[in-house]
Structures are given as C-alpha cells and as structure tokens.
Backbone as numpy.savetxt, mean C-alpha at the origin, in Angstrom:
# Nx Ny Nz CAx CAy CAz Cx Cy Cz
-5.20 0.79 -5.08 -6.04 1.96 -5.08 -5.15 3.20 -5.08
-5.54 4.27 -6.24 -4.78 5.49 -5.92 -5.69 6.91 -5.54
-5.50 7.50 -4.48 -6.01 8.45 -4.36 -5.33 10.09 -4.49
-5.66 10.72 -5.27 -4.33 11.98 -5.28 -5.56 13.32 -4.91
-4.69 14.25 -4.02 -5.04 14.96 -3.71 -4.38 16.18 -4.26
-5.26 17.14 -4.47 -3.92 18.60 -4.67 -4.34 19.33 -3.96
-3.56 20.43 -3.65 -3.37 21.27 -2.48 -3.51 22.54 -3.55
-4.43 23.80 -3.22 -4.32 24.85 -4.07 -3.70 26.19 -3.11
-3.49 27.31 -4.17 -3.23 27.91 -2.56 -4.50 28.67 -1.73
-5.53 28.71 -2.35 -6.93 29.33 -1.65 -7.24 28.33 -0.67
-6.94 27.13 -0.79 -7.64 26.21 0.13 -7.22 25.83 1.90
-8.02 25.98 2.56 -7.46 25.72 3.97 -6.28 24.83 4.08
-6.22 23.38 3.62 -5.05 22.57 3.39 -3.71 22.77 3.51
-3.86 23.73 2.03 -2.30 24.49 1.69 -1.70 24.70 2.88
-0.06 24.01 2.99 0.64 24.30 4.13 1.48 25.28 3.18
2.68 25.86 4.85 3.40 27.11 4.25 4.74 26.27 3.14
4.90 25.14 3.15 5.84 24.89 2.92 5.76 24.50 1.37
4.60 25.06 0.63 4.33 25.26 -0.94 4.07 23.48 -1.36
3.29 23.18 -0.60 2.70 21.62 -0.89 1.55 21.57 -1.99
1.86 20.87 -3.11 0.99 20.86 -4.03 0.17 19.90 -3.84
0.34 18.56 -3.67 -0.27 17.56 -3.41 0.11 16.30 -2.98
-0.62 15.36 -3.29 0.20 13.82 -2.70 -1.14 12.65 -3.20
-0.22 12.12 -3.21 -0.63 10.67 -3.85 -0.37 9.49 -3.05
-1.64 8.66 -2.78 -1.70 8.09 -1.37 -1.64 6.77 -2.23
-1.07 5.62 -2.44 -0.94 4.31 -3.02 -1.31 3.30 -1.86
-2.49 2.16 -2.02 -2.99 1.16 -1.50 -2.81 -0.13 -1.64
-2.65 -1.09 -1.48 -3.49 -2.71 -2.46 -4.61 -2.45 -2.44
-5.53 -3.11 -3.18 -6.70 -3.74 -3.12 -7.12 -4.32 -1.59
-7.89 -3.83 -0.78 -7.53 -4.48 0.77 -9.15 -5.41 0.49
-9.12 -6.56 -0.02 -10.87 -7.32 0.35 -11.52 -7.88 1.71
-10.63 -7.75 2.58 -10.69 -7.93 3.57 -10.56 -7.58 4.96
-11.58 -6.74 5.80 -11.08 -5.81 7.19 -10.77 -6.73 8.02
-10.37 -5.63 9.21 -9.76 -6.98 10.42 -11.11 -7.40 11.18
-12.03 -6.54 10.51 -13.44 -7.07 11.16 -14.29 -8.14 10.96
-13.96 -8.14 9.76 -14.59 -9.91 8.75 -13.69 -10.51 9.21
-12.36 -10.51 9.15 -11.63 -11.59 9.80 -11.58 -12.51 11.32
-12.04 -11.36 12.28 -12.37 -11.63 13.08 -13.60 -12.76 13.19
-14.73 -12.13 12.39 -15.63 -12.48 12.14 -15.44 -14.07 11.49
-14.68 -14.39 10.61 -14.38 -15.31 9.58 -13.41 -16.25 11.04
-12.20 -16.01 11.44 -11.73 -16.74 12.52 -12.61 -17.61 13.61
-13.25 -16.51 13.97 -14.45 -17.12 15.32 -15.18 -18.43 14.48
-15.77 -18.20 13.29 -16.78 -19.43 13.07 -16.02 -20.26 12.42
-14.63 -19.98 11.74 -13.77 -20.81 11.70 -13.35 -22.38 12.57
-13.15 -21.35 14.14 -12.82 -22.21 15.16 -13.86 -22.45 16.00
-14.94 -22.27 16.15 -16.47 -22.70 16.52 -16.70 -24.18 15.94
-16.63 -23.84 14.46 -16.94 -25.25 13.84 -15.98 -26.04 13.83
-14.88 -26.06 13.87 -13.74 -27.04 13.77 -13.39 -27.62 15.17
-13.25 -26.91 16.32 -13.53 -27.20 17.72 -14.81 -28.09 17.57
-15.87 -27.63 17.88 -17.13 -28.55 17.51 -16.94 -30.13 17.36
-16.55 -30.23 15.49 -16.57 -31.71 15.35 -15.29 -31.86 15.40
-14.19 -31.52 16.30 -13.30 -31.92 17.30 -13.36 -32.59 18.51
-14.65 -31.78 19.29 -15.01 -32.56 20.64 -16.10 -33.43 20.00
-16.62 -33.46 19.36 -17.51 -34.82 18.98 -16.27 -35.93 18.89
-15.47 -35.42 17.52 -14.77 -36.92 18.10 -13.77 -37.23 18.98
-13.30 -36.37 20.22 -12.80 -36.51 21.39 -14.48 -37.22 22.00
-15.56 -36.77 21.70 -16.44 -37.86 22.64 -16.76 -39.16 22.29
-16.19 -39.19 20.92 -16.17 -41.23 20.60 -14.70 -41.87 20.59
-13.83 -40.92 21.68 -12.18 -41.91 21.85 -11.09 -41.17 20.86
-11.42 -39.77 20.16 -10.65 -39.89 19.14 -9.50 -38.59 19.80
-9.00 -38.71 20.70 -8.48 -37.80 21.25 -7.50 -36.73 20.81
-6.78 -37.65 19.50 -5.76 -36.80 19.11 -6.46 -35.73 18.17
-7.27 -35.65 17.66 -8.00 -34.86 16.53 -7.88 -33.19 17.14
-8.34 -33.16 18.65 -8.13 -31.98 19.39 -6.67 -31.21 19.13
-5.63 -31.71 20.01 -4.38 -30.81 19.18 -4.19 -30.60 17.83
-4.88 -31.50 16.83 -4.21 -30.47 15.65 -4.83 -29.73 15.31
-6.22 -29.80 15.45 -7.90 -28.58 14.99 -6.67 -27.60 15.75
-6.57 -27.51 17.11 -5.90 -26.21 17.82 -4.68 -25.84 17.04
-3.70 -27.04 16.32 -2.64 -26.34 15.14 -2.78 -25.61 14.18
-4.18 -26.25 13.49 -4.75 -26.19 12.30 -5.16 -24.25 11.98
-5.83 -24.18 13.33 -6.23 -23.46 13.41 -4.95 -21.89 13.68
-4.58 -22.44 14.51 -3.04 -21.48 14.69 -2.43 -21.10 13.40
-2.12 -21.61 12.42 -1.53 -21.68 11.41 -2.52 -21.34 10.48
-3.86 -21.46 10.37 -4.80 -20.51 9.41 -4.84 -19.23 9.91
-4.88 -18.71 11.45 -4.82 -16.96 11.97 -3.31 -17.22 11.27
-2.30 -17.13 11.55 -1.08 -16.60 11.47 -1.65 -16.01 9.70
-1.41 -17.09 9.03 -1.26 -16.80 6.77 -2.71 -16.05 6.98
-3.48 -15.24 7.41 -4.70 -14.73 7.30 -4.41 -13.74 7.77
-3.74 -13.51 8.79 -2.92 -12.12 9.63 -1.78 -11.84 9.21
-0.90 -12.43 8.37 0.22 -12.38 7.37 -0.47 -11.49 6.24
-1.60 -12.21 5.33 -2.22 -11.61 4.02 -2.69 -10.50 4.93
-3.60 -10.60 5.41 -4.26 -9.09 5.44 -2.97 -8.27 6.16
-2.08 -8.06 6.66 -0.77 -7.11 7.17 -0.32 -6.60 6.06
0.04 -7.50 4.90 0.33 -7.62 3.32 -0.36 -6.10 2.98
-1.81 -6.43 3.03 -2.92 -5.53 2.18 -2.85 -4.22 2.91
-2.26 -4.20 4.03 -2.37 -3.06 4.71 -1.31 -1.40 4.35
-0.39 -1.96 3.25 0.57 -1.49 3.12 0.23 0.07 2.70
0.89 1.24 2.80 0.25 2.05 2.52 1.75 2.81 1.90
1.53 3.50 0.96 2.23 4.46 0.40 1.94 6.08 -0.14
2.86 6.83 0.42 2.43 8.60 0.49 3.68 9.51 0.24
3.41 9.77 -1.52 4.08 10.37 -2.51 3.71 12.01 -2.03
4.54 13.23 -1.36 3.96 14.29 -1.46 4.93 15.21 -2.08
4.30 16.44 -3.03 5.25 17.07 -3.68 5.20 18.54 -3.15
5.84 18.96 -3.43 6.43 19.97 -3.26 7.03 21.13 -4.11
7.32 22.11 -3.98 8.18 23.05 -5.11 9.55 22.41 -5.53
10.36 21.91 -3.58 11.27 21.94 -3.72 11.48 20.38 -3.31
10.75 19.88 -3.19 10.83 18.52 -2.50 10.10 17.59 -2.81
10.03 16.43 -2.77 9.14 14.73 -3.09 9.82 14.07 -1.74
8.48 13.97 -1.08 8.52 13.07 0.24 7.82 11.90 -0.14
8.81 10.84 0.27 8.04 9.43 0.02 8.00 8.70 1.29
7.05 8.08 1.82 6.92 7.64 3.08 5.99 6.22 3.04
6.48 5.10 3.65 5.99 3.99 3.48 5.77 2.95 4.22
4.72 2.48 4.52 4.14 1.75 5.70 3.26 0.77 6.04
3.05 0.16 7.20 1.52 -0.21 7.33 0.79 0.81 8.14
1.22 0.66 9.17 0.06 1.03 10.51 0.87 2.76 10.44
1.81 3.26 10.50 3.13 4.82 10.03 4.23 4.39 9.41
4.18 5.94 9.20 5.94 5.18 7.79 6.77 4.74 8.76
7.03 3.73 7.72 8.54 2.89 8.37 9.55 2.99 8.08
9.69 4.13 6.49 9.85 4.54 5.54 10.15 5.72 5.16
11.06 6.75 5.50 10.46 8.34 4.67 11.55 8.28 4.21
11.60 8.85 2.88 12.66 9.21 1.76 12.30 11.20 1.62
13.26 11.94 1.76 12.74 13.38 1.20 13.85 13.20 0.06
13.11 13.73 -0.91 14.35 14.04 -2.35 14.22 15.41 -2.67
15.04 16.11 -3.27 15.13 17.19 -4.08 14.38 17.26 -5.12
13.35 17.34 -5.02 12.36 17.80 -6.59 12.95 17.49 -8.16
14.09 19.03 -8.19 14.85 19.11 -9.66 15.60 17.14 -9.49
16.40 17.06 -9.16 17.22 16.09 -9.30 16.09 14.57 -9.07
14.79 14.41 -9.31 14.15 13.05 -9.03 13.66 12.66 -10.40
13.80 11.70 -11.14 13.25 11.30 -11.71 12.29 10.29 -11.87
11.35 10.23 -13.20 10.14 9.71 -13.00 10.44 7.81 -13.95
11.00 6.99 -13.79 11.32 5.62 -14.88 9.84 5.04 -14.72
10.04 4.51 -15.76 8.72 3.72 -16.28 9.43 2.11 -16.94
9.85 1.56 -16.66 10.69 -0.17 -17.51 9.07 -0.50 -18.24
9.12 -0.44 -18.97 8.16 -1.42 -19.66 8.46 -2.90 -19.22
6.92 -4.18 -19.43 7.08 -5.38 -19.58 7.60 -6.02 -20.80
8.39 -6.74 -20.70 9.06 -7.44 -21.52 8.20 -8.71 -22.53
7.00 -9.03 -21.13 6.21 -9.69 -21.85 4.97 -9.33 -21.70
3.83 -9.35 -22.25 2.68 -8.82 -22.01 2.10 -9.37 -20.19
2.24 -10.87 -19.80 2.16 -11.62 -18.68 3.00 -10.56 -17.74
4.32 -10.11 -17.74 4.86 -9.23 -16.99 4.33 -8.20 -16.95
4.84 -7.53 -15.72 3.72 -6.11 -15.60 5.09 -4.93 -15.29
5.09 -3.46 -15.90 5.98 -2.89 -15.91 6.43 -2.15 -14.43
7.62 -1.92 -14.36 7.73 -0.98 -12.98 7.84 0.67 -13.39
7.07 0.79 -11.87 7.35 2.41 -11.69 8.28 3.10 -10.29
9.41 3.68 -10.77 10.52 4.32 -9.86 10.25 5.46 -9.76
10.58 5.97 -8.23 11.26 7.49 -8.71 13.07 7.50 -8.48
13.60 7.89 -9.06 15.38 7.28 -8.71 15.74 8.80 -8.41
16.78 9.23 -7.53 17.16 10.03 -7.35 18.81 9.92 -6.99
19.49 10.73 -7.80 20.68 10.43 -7.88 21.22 8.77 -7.57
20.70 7.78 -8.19 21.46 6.61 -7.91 20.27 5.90 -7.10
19.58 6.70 -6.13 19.26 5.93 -5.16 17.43 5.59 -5.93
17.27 4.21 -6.29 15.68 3.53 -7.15 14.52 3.14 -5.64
13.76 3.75 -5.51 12.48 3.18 -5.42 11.26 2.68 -5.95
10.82 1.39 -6.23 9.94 0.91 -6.75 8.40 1.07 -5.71
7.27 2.25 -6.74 6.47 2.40 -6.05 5.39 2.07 -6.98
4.22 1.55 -5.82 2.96 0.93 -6.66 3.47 -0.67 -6.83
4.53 -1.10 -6.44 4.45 -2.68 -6.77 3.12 -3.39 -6.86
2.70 -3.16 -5.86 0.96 -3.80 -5.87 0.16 -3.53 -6.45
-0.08 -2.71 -7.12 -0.92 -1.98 -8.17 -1.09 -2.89 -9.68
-2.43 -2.75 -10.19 -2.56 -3.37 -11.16 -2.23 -2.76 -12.69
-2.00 -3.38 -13.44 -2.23 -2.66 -15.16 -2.33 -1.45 -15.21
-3.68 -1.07 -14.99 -5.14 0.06 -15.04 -4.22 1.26 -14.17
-4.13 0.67 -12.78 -3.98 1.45 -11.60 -2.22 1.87 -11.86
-1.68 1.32 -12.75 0.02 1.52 -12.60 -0.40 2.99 -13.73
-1.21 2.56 -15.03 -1.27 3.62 -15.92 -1.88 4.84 -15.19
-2.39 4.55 -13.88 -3.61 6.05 -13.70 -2.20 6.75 -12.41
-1.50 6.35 -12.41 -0.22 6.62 -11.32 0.72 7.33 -12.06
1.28 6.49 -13.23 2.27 7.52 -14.38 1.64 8.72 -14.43
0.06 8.54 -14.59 -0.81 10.21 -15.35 -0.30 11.27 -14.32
-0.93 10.38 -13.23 -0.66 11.36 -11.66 0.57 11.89 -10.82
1.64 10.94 -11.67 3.28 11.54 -11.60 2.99 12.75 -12.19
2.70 12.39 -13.39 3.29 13.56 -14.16 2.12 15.18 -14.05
0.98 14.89 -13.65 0.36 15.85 -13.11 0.90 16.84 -11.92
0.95 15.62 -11.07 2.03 16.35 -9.87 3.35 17.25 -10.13
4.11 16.54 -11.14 5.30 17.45 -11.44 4.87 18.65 -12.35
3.78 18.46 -13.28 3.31 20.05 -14.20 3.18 20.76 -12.76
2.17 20.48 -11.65 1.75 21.58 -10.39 2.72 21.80 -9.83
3.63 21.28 -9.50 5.12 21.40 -8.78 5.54 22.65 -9.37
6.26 22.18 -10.86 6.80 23.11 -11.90 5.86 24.52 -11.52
4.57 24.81 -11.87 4.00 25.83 -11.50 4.15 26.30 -10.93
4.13 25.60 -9.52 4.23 26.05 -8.20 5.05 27.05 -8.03
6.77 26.39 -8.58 8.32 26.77 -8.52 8.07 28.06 -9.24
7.18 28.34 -10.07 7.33 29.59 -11.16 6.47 30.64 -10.44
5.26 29.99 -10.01 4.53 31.30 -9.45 5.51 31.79 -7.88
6.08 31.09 -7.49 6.89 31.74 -6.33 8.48 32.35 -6.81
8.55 32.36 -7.55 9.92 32.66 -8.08 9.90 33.96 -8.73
C-alpha cells in the first residue's frame, strides 16, 4: 500500500523545516492482531477438545503435541503477521530525503542530501521477476517497496518523481 501525502505551505501541516511531503510504504497487511487472536483461540479450543477426548479413551500422548502443534502455528502466524507489519516513511524536503524504517518505530532512519540522492529503477530481467526500486546516495543503495506489487512499484516511481518536481520547487521558491 502507498500512501503520499504533500505538505503545502498554506496548510497547518507545513513544518518550518520546508517539508514537502512523504510517502508512507506498507505490505498488503490481510490480517489484524485481532482476527488472529480471534483465529488462535478457536484454533486451540478445537484442537485441545478432540485432544482430551482422546486423552479420555487412553490416548495420552496426543495432548503434548496438540500443545506443540499449536506453539509452532502462534509462533509462523506471529512471524507472518510481524512480516506485514513493516512500515516505510520516505519524507522530502528542499534539502533533505529522510528514510525511516520499521515495524512498531523506525529501526531505521537514513537522512540524505536531496541534490546528491538518486532515484534507480533495475528493470526485471524476466517478466516472472519483478524490478527494484533504490534511492542510492553516494554509494550507499537502499531497496525500498520490496513488498510492493507490479501496480504498486509503478504508482511509487510516479510518486518519486512527483516528490522530487515539489522538492525542486520548493528549493526555487525559497531561494
């Protein structure tokens, strides 16, 4: 999911520090921690269940592994959804591109120099491959949007390059 915001200068938003906008990058999240919750409980309701049924006809061992079974479906279910949680926050500037990257707060902040960042695009090699998008700054490559689909990688290039026309502006109307 991409969401981009711009910052004008009439608008309450606008900070002093000539912020044009930012571009907030998501996964696809299909799943809250609330369904999961939800999805866990009747998970282990029913599997407990015809667990103690057959702990009540002698079958004793069936109990520890439902309780493994179950351990090991939360963990890869709380693994994926942590996955989906990832969040990424492109903000520009006159003089600056802050990149900051996370789940729950950045774990992550990159500030670059505006002039000196560039925008790469690698094309796929094969149609099955899907292309990357960097911003590289002097040497140093970040790959952003990994998670992003086809559709959503093309509506991100648009929104690079939107951001840098408002930037550019920006730099001219203050100059």
């Amino acid at each position: 999911m991409i969401r981009c915001e711009y910052f004008d200068k009439g608008t309450a938003e606008h900070s002093p520090d000539s912020t044009v906008g930012q571009i907030v990058l998501q996964p696809n999240h299909s799943l809250s921690w609330k369904a999961l919750k939800y999805f866990l409980a009747f998970m282990m309701v029913l599997s407990f269940s015809i667990a103690i049924a057959f702990l009540y006809f002698g079958y004793w061992l069936v109990l520890p592994f439902t309780g493994l079974e179950m351990a090991v479906l939360s963990y890869c279910l709380w693994l994926c959804l942590r996955r989906t949680s990832l969040q990424e926050v492109i903000t520009f500037s006159a003089e600056e591109i802050r990149l900051e990257s996370g789940i729950d707060s950045p774990d992550k902040t990159e500030i670059w120099e505006r002039f000196f960042t560039k925008i790469h695009v690698n094309q796929a090699v094969h149609p099955w491959y899907r292309k990357t998008v960097s911003l590289v700054h002097r040497g140093d490559r970040f790959e952003i949007g990994s998670f992003l689909t086809h559709k959503e990688q093309d509506q991100l290039i648009e929104s690079l390059h939107d951001m840098v026309r408002r930037a550019d502006a920006a730099m001219v109307n203050r100059g």
